[in-house]
C-alpha positions as CSV (number, residue, x, y, z in Angstrom):
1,X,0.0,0.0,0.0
2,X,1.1,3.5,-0.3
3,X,2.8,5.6,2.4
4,X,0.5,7.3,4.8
5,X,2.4,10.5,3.7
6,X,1.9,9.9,0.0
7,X,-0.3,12.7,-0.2
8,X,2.2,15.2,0.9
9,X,4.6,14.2,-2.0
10,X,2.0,14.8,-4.8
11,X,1.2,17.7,-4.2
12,X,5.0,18.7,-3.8
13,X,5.0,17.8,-7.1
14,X,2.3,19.7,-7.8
15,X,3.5,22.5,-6.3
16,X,7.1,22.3,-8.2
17,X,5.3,21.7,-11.3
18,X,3.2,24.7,-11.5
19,X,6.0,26.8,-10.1
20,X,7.6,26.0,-13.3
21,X,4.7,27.3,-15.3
22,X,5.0,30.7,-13.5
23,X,8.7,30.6,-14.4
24,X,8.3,29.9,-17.9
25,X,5.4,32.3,-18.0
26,X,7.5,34.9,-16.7
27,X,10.3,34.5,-19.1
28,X,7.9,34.3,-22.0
29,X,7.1,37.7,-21.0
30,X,10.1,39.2,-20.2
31,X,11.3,38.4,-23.6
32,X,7.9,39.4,-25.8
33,X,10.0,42.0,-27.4
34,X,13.7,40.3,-27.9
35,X,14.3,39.7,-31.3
36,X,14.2,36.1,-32.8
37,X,12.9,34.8,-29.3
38,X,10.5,31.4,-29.3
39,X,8.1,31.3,-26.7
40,X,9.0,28.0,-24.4
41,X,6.4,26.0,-22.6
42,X,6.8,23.6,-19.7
43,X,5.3,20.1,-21.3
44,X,4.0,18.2,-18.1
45,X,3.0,14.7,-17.4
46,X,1.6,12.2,-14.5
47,X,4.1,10.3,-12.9
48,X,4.3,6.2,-12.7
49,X,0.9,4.6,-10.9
50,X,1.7,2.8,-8.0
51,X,0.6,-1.0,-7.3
52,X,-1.2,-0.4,-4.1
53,X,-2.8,-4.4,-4.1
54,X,-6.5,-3.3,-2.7
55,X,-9.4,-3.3,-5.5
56,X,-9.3,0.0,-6.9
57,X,-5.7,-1.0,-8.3
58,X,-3.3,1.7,-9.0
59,X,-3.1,5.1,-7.6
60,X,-1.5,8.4,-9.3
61,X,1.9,9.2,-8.0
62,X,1.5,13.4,-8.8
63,X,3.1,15.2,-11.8
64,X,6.6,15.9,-13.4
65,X,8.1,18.5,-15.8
66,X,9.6,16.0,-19.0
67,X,11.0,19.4,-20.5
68,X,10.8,22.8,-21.1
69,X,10.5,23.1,-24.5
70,X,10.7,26.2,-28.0
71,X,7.6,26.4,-29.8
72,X,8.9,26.9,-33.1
73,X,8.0,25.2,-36.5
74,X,11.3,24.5,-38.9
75,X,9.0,24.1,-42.0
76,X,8.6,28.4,-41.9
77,X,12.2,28.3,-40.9
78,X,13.3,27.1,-44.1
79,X,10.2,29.3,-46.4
80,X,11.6,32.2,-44.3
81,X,15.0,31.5,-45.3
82,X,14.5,31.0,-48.7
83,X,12.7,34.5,-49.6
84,X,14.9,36.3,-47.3
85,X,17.7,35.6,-50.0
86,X,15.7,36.7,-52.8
87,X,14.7,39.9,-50.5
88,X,18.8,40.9,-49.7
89,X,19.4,40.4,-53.5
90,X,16.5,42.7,-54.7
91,X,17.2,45.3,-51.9
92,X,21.4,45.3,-53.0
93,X,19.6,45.6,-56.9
94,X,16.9,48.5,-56.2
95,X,19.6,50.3,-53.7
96,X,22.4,50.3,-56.6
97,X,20.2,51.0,-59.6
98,X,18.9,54.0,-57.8
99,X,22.5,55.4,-57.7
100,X,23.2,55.2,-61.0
101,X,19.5,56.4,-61.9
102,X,20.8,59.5,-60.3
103,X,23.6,60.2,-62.4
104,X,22.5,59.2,-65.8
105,X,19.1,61.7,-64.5
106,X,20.8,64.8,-64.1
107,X,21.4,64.8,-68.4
108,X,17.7,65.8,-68.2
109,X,18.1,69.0,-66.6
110,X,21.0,71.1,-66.1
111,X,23.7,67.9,-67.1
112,X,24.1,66.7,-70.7
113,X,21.5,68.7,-72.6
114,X,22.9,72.0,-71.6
115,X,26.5,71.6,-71.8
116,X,25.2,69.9,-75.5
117,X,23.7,73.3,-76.4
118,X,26.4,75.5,-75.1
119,X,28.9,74.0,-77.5
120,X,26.1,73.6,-80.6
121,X,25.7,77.4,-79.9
122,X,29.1,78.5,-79.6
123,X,30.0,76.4,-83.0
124,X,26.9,79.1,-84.5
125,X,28.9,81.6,-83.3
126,X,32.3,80.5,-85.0
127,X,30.3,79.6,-88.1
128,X,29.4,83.2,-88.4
129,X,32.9,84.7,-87.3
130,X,35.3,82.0,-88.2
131,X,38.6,83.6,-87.4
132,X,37.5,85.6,-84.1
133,X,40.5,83.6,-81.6
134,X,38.1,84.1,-78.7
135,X,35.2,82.2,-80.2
136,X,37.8,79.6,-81.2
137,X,38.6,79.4,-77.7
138,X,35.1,79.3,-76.1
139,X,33.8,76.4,-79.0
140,X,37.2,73.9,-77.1
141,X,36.2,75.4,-73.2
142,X,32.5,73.9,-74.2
143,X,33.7,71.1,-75.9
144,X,35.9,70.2,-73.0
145,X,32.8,71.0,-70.4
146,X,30.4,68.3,-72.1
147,X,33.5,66.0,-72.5
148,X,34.0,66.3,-68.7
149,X,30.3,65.9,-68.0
150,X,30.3,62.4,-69.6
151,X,33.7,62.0,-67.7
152,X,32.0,62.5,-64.6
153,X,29.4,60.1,-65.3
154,X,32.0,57.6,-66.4
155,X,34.1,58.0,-63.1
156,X,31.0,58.0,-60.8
157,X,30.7,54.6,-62.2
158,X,34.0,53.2,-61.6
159,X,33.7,54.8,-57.8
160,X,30.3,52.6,-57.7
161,X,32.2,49.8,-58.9
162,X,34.9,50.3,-56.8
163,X,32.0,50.3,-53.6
164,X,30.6,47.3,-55.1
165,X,34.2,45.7,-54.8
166,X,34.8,46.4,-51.4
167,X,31.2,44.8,-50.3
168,X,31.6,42.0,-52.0
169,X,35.2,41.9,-49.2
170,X,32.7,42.8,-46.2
171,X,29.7,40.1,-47.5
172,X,32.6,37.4,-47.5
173,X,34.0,39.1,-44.4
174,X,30.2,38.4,-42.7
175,X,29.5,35.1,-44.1
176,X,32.9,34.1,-42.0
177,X,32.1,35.5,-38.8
178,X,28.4,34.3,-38.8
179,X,29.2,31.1,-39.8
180,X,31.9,30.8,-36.6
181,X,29.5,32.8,-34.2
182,X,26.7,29.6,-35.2
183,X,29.3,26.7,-35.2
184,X,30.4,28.0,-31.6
185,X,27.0,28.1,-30.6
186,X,26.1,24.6,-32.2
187,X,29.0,23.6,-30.0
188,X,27.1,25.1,-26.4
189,X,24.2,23.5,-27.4
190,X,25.6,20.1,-27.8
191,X,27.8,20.6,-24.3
192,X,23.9,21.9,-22.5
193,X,22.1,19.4,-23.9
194,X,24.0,16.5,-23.2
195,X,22.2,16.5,-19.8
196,X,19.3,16.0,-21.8
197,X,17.5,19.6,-21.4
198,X,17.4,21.5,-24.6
199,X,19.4,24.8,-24.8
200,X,16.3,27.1,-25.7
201,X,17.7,30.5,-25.9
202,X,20.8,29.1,-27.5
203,X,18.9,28.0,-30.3
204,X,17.0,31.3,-30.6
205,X,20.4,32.7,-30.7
206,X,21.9,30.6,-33.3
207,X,18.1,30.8,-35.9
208,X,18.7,34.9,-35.6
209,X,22.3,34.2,-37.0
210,X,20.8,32.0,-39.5
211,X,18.7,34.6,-40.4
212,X,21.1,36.9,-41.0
213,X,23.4,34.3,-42.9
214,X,20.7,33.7,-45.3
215,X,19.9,37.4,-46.3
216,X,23.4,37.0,-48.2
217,X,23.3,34.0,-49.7
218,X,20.5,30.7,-49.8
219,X,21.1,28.6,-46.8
220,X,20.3,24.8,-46.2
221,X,20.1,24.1,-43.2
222,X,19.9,20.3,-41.5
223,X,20.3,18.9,-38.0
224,X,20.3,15.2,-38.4
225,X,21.2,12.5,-36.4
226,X,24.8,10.6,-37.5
227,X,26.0,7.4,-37.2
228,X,26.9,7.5,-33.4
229,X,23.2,9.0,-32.3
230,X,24.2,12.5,-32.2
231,X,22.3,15.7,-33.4
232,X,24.2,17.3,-36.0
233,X,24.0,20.9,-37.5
234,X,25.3,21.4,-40.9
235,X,24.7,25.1,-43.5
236,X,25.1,24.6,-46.9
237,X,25.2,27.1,-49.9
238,X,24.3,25.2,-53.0
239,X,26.5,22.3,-52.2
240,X,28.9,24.6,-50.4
241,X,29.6,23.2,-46.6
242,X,29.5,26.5,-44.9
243,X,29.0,24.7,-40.9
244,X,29.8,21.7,-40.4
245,X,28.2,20.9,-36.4
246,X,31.7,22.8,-34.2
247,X,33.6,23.3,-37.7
248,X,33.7,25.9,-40.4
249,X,35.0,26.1,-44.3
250,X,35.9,29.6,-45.2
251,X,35.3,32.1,-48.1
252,X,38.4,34.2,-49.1
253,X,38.4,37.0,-51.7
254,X,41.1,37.2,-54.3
255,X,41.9,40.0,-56.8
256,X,41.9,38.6,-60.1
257,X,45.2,38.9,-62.3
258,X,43.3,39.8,-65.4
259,X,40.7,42.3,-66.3
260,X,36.8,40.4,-67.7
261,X,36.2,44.5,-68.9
262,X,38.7,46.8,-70.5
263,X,36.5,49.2,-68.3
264,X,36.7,47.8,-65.5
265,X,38.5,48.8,-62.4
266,X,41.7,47.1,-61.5
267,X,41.7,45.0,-58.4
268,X,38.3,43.1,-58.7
269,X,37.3,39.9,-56.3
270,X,36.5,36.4,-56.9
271,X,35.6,34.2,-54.7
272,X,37.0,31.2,-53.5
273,X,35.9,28.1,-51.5
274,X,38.7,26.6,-49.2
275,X,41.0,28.7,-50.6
276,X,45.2,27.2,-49.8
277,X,47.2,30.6,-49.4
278,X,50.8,29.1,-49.6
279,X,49.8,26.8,-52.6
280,X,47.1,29.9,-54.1
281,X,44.5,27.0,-55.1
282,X,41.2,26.6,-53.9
283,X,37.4,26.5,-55.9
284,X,35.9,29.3,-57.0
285,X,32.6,30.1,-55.3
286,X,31.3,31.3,-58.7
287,X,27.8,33.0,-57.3
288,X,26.4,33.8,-60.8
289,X,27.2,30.3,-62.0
290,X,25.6,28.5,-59.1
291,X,22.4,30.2,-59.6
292,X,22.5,31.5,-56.4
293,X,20.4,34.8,-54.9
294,X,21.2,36.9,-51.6
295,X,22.9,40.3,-51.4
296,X,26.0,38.6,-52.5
297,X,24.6,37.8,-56.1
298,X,23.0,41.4,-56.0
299,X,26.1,43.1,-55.7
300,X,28.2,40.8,-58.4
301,X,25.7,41.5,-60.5
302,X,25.6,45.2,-59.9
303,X,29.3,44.8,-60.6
304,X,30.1,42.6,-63.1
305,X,26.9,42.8,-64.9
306,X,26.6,42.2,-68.5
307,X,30.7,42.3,-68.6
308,X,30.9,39.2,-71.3
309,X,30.4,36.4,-68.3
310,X,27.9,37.7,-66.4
311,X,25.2,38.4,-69.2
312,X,21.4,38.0,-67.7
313,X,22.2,41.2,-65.6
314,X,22.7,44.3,-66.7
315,X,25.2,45.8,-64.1
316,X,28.0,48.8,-64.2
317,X,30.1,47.6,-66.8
318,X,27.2,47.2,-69.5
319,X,26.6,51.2,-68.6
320,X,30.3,52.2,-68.9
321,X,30.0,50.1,-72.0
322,X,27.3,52.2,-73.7
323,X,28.5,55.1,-72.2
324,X,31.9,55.0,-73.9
325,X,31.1,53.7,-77.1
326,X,28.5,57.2,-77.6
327,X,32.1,59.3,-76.6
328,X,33.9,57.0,-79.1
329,X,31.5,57.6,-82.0
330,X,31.1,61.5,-81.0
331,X,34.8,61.8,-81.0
332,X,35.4,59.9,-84.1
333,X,32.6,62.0,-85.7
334,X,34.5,65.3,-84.6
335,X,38.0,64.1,-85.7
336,X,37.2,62.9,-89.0
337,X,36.0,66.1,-90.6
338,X,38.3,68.2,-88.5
339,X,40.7,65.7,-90.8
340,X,39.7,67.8,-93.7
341,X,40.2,71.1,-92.4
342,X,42.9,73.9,-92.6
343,X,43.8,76.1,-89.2
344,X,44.5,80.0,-89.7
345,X,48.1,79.1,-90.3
346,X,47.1,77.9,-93.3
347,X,48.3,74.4,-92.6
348,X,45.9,71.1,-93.2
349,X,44.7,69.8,-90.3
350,X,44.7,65.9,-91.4
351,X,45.7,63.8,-88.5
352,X,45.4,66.3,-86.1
353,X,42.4,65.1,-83.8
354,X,39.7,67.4,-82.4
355,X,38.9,64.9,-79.4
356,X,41.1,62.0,-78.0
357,X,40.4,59.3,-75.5
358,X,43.2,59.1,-73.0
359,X,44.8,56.0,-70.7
360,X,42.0,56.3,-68.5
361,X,39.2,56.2,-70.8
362,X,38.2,59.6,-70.3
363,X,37.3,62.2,-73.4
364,X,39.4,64.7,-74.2
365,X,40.2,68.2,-76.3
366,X,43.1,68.1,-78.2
367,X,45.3,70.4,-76.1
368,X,47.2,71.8,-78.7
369,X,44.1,73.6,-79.7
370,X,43.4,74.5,-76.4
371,X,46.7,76.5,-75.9
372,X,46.8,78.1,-79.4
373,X,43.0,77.9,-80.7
374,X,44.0,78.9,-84.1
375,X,45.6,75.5,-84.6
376,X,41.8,74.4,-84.8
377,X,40.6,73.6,-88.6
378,X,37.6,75.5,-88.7
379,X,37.9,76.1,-92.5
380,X,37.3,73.2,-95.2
381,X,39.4,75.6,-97.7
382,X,42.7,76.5,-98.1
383,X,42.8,79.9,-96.1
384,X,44.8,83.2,-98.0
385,X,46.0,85.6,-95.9
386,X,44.6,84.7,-92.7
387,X,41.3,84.4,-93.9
388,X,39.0,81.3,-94.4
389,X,35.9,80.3,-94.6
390,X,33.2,78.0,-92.2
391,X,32.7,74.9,-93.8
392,X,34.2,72.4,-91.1
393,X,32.0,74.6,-88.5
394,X,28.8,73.8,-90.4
395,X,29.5,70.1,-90.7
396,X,29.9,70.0,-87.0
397,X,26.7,71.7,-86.4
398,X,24.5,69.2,-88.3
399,X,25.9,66.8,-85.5
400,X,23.6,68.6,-82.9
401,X,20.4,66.4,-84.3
402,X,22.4,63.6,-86.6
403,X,22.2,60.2,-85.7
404,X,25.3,59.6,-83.9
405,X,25.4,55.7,-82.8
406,X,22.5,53.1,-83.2
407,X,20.5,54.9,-85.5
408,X,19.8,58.2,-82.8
409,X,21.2,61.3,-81.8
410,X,23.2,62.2,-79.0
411,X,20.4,63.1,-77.0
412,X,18.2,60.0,-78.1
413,X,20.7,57.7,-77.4
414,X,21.7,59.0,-74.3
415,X,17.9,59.1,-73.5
416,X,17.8,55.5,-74.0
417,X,20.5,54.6,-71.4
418,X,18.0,56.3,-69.0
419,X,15.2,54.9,-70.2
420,X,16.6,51.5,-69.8
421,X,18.0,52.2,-66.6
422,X,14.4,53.2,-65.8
423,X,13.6,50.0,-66.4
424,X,15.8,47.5,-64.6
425,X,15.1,49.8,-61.3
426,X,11.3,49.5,-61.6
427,X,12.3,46.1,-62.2
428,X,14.0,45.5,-59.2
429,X,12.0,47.9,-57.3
430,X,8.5,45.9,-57.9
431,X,10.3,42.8,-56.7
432,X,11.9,44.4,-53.8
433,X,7.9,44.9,-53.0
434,X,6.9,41.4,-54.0
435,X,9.2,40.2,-51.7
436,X,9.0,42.3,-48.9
437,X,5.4,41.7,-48.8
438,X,5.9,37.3,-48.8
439,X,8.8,38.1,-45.8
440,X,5.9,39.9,-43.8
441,X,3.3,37.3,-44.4
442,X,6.1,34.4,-43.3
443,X,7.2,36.6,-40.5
444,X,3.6,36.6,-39.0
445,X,3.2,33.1,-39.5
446,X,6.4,32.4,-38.1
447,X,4.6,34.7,-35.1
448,X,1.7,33.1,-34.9
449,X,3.6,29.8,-34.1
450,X,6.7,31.0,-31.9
451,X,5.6,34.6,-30.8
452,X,4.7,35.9,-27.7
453,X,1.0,36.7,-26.9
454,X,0.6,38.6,-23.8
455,X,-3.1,37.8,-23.7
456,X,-2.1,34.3,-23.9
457,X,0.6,34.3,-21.2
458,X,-1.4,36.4,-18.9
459,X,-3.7,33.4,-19.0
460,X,-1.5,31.0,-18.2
461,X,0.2,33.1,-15.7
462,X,-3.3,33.0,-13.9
463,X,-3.8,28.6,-14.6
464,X,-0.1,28.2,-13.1
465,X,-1.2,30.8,-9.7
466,X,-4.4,28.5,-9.4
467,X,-1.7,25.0,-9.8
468,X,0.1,26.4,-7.6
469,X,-2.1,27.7,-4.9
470,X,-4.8,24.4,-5.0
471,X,-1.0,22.3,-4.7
472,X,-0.2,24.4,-1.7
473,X,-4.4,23.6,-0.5
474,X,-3.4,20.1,-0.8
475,X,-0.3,20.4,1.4
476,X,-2.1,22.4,4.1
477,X,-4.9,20.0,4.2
478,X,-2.1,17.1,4.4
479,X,-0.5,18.8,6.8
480,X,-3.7,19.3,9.4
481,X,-4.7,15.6,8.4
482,X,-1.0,14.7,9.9
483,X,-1.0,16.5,12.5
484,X,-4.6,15.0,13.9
485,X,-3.4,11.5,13.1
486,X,-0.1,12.1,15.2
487,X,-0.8,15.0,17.9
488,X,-4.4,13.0,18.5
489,X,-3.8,9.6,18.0
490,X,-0.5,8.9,19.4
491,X,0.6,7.5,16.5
């Protein structure tokens, strides 16, 4: 039969058992706002019947805590995980493209189009006065000004580039340090829960990193049990073994030997998998290649886009691209009929160019005409006594609305990089939305699951004061019930 002071010991239990509840309640609450928190729950059950040999049979021994468990659901995890990399890549895409939208807008106000009609009007001006040194000199300060515009433009992008570059560094940079901050923690969580507890907060700890991880590149995340019975945690990128349970492999960026782009900056990163310093070998962790998404892929693209490899994007260098093929065909439209003109020295002014491109790729006046502006063939005659005509002048001015390169003007064509700029950023903008709006809906179902709910908890809070006060009833009334038998019975 049981003990005569059975009664006492169940509702101890009791007693410990909602005291728990309270506990976890409490830390529920306390941590409603911390960021990638799970709420925990204490899971209860009755302890073993006892064999007490009389007719009613068994008799309940009280209650236990088995655990104190995260209510989180892995399967919005991984759906979480998995638009969060499309939302970094879009975000990198619509944050970039925005940039450049900035630059290529100022040609509609005060940028291209004006310094274009300064020089047209100052070539007007020569036409009617041809030999007037001053005029000379004002048609080169123009055509130097909308030389340096497009310059500007040109540089502007390199700088972007040059940005993108060093991201790409501090994405590989993060990838490193989250993925040793999660294999440390995978590491405290197998150490705790070898007593057989589960490390709760750890594990909140180490999904916010995984979070994080996953906004720069796709993640695949497992935690299987191996050959010897043990939990394992592993991260992969697209067959990439990022974690490994307590281990990491490492991303290293290297500057490539060889330019993709004649345009492109010097000093630009690929990235390797594994990579051996002392022998300079590893594989490349080609993003583009792999298909992958993430801020990482948004920022190669933005960098290398359209440069020959990377050709589904178009990025900086297919921009520099357009941009210096329009100062290639303007300066080769300047210097071939400048070819056929005589200066006021009365010299011929074949192979003397009106623009050149320099080492850098930027456009430039000829600056022997800029220090002595009558060295510039503004006549298509040969001049007698100092004195020549217009012609080359007026061939330069039907440039102003000629088609230029790809069948449009200046201005069309230049119009058209914006336009198609225009484009790729509403593009990237709409799916920046798209997926900002599937992260919220996730988020909330993720919530819904492993949220706090302070109506909820304050209910609970009140069940677990009830446990715990009707547990404390039962120890009381044990308690008088003992003291009768003992202090009145002599027992």
């Amino acid at each position: 039969m049981a003990s005569t002071f059975f009664g006492l010991t169940i509702g101890t239990s009791g007693l410990f058992t909602a005291n728990a509840g309270i506990n976890t309640t409490a830390h529920n609450i306390a941590n409603e706002n911390t960021e990638g928190y799970s709420r925990q729950q204490a899971t209860q059950s009755a302890t073993s019947a006892l064999r007490v040999y009389q007719s009613y049979g068994m008799v309940g021994s009280g209650v236990t805590v088995d655990k104190i468990e995260q209510v989180r659901d892995f399967y919005y995890d991984v759906k979480y995980w998995r638009n969060n990399a499309s939302l970094g890549e879009q975000s990198i895409k619509n944050t970039y493209n925005l940039q450049m939208e900035d630059y290529f807008n100022e040609m509609k106000v005060e940028g291209f189009t004006a310094e274009y009609q300064n020089l047209f009007n100052s070539l007007t001006q020569l036409e009617g006065d041809p030999d007037n040194v001053t005029i000379r000199a004002e048609v080169l300060n123009y055509a130097q000004s909308l030389a340096d515009y497009l310059n500007d433009i040109d540089t502007k992008l390199s700088q972007l580039q040059q940005e993108c570059n060093t991201e790409v560094s501090n994405k590989v940079d993060q990838i490193n340090t989250l993925a040793s901050q999660i294999a440390a923690l995978t590491k405290q969580i197998s150490t705790v829960e070898l007593t057989g507890a589960p490390a709760n907060d750890l594990r909140d700890q180490r999904a916010v990193l995984v979070d994080e991880l996953s906004l720069i590149v796709p993640v695949t995340v497992k935690e299987e049990l191996n050959a010897n019975n043990q939990l394992e945690f592993t991260i992969d990128v697209k067959g990439f073994n990022i974690v490994n349970n307590f281990d990491t492999h490492q991303l290293k960026v290297v500057t490539r030997e060889e330019q993709v782009n004649d345009s492109d900056i010097v000093g630009l990163y690929d990235i390797y998998y594994n990579y051996d310093e002392r022998l300079g070998t590893g594989t490349r962790f080609d993003v583009q290649a792999m298909g992958l998404s993430g801020e990482l892929r948004g920022i190669l693209d933005i960098r290398d886009g359209d440069n020959g490899e990377i050709i589904d994007y178009k990025g900086i260098p297919h921009y520099k691209e357009r941009l210096g093929s329009f100062k290639e065909a303007f300066m080769e439209l300047f210097n071939d009929v400048h070819d056929g003109g005589y200066n006021l020295y009365g010299d011929k002014t074949e192979g003397v160019d009106f623009y050149y491109i320099d080492g850098e790729g930027k456009l430039m006046v000829n600056e022997d005409l800029v220090h002595d502006p009558k060295l510039l063939g503004a006549s298509d005659s040969v001049i007698h006594d100092g004195v020549g005509n217009s012609g080359i002048v007026s061939k330069w001015i039907t440039f102003q609305d000629k088609t230029v390169l790809q069948n449009a003007s200046a201005q069309e064509y230049l119009q058209s990089i914006v336009s198609e700029l225009g484009v790729t950023t509403m593009k990237s903008s709409t799916l920046l939305s798209n997926y900002s709006h599937i992260e919220n809906s996730i988020s909330n179902q993720r919530l819904s699951v492993s949220g706090v709910d302070s109506d909820e908890e304050a209910m609970n809070l009140v069940k677990y004061q009830d446990a715990y006060e009707l547990a404390a009833k039962v120890i009381q009334v044990m308690s008088e019930m003992y003291e009768k038998l003992i202090n009145e019975t002599g027992v």
